[in-house]
PLY file of the C-alpha trace (Angstrom):
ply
format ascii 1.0
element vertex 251
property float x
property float y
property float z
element edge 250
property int vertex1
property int vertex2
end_header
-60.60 -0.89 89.57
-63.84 -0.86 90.31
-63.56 -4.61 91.22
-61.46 -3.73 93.52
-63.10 -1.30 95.00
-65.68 -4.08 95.84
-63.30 -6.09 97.80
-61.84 -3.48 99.67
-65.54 -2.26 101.10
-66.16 -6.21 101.94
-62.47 -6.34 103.60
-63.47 -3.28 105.57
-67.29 -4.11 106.47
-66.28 -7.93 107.62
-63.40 -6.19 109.42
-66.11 -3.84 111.24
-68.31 -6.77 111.47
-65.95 -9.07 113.28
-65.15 -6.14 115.42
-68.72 -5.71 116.44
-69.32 -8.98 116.84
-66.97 -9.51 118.76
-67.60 -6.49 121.33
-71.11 -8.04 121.39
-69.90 -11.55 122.84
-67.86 -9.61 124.97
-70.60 -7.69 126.58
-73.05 -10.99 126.57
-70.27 -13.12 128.50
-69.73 -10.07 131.20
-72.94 -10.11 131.46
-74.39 -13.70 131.34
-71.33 -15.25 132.92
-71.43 -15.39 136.88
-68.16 -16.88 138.28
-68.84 -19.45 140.65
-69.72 -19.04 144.52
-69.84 -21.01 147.54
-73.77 -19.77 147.87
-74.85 -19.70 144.68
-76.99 -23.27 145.16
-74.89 -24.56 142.67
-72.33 -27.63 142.13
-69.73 -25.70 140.27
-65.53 -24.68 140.52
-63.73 -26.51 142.58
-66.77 -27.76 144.74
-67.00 -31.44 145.92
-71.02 -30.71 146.47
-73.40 -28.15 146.55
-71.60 -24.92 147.56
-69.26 -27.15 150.26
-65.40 -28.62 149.91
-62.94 -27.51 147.12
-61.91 -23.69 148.10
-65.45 -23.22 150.13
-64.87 -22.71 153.73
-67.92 -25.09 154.57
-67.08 -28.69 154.21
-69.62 -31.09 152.74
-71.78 -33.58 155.36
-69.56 -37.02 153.81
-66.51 -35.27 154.66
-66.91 -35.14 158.69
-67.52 -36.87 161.59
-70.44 -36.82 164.05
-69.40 -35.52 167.55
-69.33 -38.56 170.02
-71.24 -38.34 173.32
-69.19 -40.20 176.02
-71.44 -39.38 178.53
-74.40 -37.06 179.95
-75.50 -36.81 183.67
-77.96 -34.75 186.05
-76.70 -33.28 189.34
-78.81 -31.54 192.23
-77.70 -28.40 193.18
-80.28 -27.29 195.86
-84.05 -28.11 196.17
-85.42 -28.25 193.09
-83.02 -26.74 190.91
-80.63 -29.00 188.93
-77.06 -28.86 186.14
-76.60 -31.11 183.03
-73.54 -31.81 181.86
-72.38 -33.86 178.54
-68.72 -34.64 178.06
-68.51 -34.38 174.30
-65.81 -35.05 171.45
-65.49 -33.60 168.47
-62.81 -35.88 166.52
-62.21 -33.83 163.46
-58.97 -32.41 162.71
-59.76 -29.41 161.09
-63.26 -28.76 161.06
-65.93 -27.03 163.63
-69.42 -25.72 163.86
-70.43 -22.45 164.74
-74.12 -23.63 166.19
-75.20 -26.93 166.81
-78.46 -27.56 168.49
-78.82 -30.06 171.06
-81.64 -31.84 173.86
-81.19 -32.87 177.25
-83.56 -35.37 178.32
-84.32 -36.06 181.93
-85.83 -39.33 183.35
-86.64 -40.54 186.44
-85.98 -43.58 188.18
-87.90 -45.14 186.63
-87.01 -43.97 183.13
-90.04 -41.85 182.49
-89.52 -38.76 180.99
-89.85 -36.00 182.68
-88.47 -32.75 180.71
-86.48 -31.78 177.74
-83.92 -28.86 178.25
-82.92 -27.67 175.15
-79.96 -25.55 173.95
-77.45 -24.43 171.10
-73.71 -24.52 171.24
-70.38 -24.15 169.26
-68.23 -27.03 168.54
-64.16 -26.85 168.63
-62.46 -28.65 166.55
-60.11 -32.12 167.55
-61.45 -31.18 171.06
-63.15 -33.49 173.72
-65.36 -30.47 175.66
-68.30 -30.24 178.17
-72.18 -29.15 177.69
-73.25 -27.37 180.68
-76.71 -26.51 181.39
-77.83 -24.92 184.80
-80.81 -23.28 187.03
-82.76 -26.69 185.46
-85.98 -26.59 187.44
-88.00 -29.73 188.16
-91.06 -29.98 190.46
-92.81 -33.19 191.44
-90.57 -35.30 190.23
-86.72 -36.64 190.97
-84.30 -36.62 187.70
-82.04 -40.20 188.11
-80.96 -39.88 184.54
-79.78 -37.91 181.25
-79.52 -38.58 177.58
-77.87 -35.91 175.35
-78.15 -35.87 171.50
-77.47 -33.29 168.82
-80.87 -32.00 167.06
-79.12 -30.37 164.25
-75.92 -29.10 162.72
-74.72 -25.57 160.83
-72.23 -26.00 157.93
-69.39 -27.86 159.12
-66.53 -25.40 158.63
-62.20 -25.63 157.94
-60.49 -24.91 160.58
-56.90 -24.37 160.30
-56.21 -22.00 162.52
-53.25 -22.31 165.69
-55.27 -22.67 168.84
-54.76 -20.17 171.91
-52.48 -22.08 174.28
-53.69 -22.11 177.97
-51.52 -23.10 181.07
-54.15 -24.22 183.81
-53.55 -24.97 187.63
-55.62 -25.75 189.94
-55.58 -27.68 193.57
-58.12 -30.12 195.11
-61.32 -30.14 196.66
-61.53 -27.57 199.60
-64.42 -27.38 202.22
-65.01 -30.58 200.95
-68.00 -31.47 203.89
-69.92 -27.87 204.28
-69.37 -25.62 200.81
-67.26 -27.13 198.43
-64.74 -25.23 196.13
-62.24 -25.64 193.45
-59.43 -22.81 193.17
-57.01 -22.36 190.08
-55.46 -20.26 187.78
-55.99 -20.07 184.15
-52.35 -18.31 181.95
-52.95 -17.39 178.63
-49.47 -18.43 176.80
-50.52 -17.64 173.33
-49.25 -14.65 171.23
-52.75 -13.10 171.00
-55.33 -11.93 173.57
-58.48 -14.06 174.07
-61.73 -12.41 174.83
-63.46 -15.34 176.78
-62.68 -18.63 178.10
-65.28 -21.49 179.37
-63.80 -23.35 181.92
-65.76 -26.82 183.43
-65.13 -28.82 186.04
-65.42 -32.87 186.61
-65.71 -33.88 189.92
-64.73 -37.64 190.11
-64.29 -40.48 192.97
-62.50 -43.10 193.24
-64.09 -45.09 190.97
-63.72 -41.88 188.57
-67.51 -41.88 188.76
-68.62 -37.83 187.86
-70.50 -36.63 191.17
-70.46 -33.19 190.41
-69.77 -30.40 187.67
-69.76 -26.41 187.49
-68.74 -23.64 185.01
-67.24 -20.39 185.31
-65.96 -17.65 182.35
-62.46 -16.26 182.50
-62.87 -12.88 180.35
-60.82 -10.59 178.68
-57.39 -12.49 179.24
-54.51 -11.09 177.69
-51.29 -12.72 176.28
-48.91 -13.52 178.70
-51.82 -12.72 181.69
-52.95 -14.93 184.58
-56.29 -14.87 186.00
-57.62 -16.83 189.45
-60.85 -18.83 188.97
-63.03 -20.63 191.74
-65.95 -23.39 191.33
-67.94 -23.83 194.15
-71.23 -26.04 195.09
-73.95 -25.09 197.56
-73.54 -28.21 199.22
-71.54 -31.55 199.74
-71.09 -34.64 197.09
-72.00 -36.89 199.96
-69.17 -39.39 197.94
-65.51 -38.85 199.08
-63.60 -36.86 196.21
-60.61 -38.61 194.43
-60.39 -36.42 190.91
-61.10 -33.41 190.16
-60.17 -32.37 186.27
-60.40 -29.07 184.79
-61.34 -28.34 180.68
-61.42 -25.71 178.69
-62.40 -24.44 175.84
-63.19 -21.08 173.80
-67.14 -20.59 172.97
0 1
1 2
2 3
3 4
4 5
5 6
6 7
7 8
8 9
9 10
10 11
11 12
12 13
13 14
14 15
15 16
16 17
17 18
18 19
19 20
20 21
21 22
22 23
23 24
24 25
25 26
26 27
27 28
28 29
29 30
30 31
31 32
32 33
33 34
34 35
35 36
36 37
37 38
38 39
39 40
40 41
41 42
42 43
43 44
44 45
45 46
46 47
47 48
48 49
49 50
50 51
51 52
52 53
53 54
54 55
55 56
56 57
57 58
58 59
59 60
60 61
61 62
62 63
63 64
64 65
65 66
66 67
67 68
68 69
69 70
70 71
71 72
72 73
73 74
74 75
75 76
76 77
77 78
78 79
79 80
80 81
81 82
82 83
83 84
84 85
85 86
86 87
87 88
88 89
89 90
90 91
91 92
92 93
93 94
94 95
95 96
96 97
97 98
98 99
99 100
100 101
101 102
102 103
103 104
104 105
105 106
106 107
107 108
108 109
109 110
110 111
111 112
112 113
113 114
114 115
115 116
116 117
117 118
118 119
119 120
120 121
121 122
122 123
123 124
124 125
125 126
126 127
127 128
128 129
129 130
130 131
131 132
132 133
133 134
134 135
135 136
136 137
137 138
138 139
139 140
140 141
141 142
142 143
143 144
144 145
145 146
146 147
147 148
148 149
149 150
150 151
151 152
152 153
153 154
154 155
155 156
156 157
157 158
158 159
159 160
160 161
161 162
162 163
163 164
164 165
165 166
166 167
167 168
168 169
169 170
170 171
171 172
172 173
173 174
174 175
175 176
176 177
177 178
178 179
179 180
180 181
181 182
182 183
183 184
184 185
185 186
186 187
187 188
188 189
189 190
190 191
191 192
192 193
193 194
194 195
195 196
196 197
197 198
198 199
199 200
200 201
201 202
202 203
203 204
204 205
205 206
206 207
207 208
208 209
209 210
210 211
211 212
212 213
213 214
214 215
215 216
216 217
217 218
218 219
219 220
220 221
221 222
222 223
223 224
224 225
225 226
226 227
227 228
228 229
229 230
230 231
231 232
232 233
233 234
234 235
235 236
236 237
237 238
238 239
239 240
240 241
241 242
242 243
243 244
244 245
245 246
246 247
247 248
248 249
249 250
């Protein structure tokens, strides 16, 4: 009897033990165990690298493709005040970046350097787009020539969402000799408002040579709503005008 008393206190304390124990490993895990993150520094979960790919929303650096630079020019506007544009394309599918630092650099013609304007922009995705830069001021010296290159990149982000779609008219050169101007219309044909549009110009000749640029903003444009726009340039292109070709994009 008493033998079996024995046992039945052992039964019970391992029981109680096994209990506790178990409680205890519980508790530890809960508290030791951190589930995985996409900022946690870490290579971990679904991750292809360092808190980028698998479920994170920013994509790793091998899995993208650098933005190509087709082309980057200088225009006069008046005296010493001059634009920069860069016609840029951004060849992934599904992927943007919210900031991407950039240079232009001017030279003269003589290719000396003569200033760096520098700036930060978004980048669409599967979108060839236009950096603008204006109110460039440059004394004792004539820009001839522009380089643009990217500085530095944010996270490279998935993108799978349905872009806006824009209907956009607009007519040829007007005033083409004194005080040039572009008027168009921009209608927003999506289902959901858009709070701003950037809209650039290319002005081309017949040799589809770019002799002139300009930006405006379209704000506020609700579904289903048109809205007029205008470019205009303080003086003539002193080239006759053969193209002129509008893009757009959301900033």
């Amino acid at each position: 009897m008493a033998l079996w008393s024995t046992k039945r206190r052992f039964i019970y304390g391992g029981s109680f033990l096994a209990v506790v124990l178990i409680v205890l490993v519980f508790i530890s895990w809960n508290f030791l165990y951190k589930a995985p993150t996409c900022s946690d520094g870490v290579k971990n979960g679904s991750e292809t690298g360092i808190d980028c790919g698998g479920s994170c929303v920013n994509l790793c650096s091998n899995a993208t493709l650098a933005p190509t630079v087709i082309w980057a020019k200088v225009f006069n506007i008046s005296g010493d005040v001059y634009s920069t544009t860069a016609l840029i394309e951004n060849s992934n599918i599904n992927s943007k970046n919210i900031k991407a630092n950039y240079d232009f650099r001017l030279f003269d013609e003589n290719n000396r350097p003569i200033l760096v304007e520098s700036g930060s922009t978004s980048i669409p995705k599967n979108k060839r787009f236009a950096i603008f830069e204006t109110g460039i001021i440059v004394r004792n010296a004539v820009p001839k020539f522009a380089e643009f290159r990217f500085t530095s990149f944010s996270p490279w982000q998935k993108d799978d969402s349905v872009e806006p779609e824009f209907d956009v008219k607009y007519g040829s050169i007007e005033n083409a000799g004194t005080l040039p101007r572009v008027l168009g219309t921009i209608t927003n044909k999506s289902i959901k408002d858009v709070k701003e549009v950037e809209l650039v110009v290319l002005v081309m000749d017949a040799d589809e040579n770019v002799i002139g640029t300009s930006r405006t903003y379209v704000t506020n444009l609700y579904r289903g709503e048109t809205q007029d726009f205008v470019f205009t340039w303080q003086k003539p292109f002193g080239r006759p005008v053969s193209v002129v070709n509008v893009i757009h994009r959301i900033p």
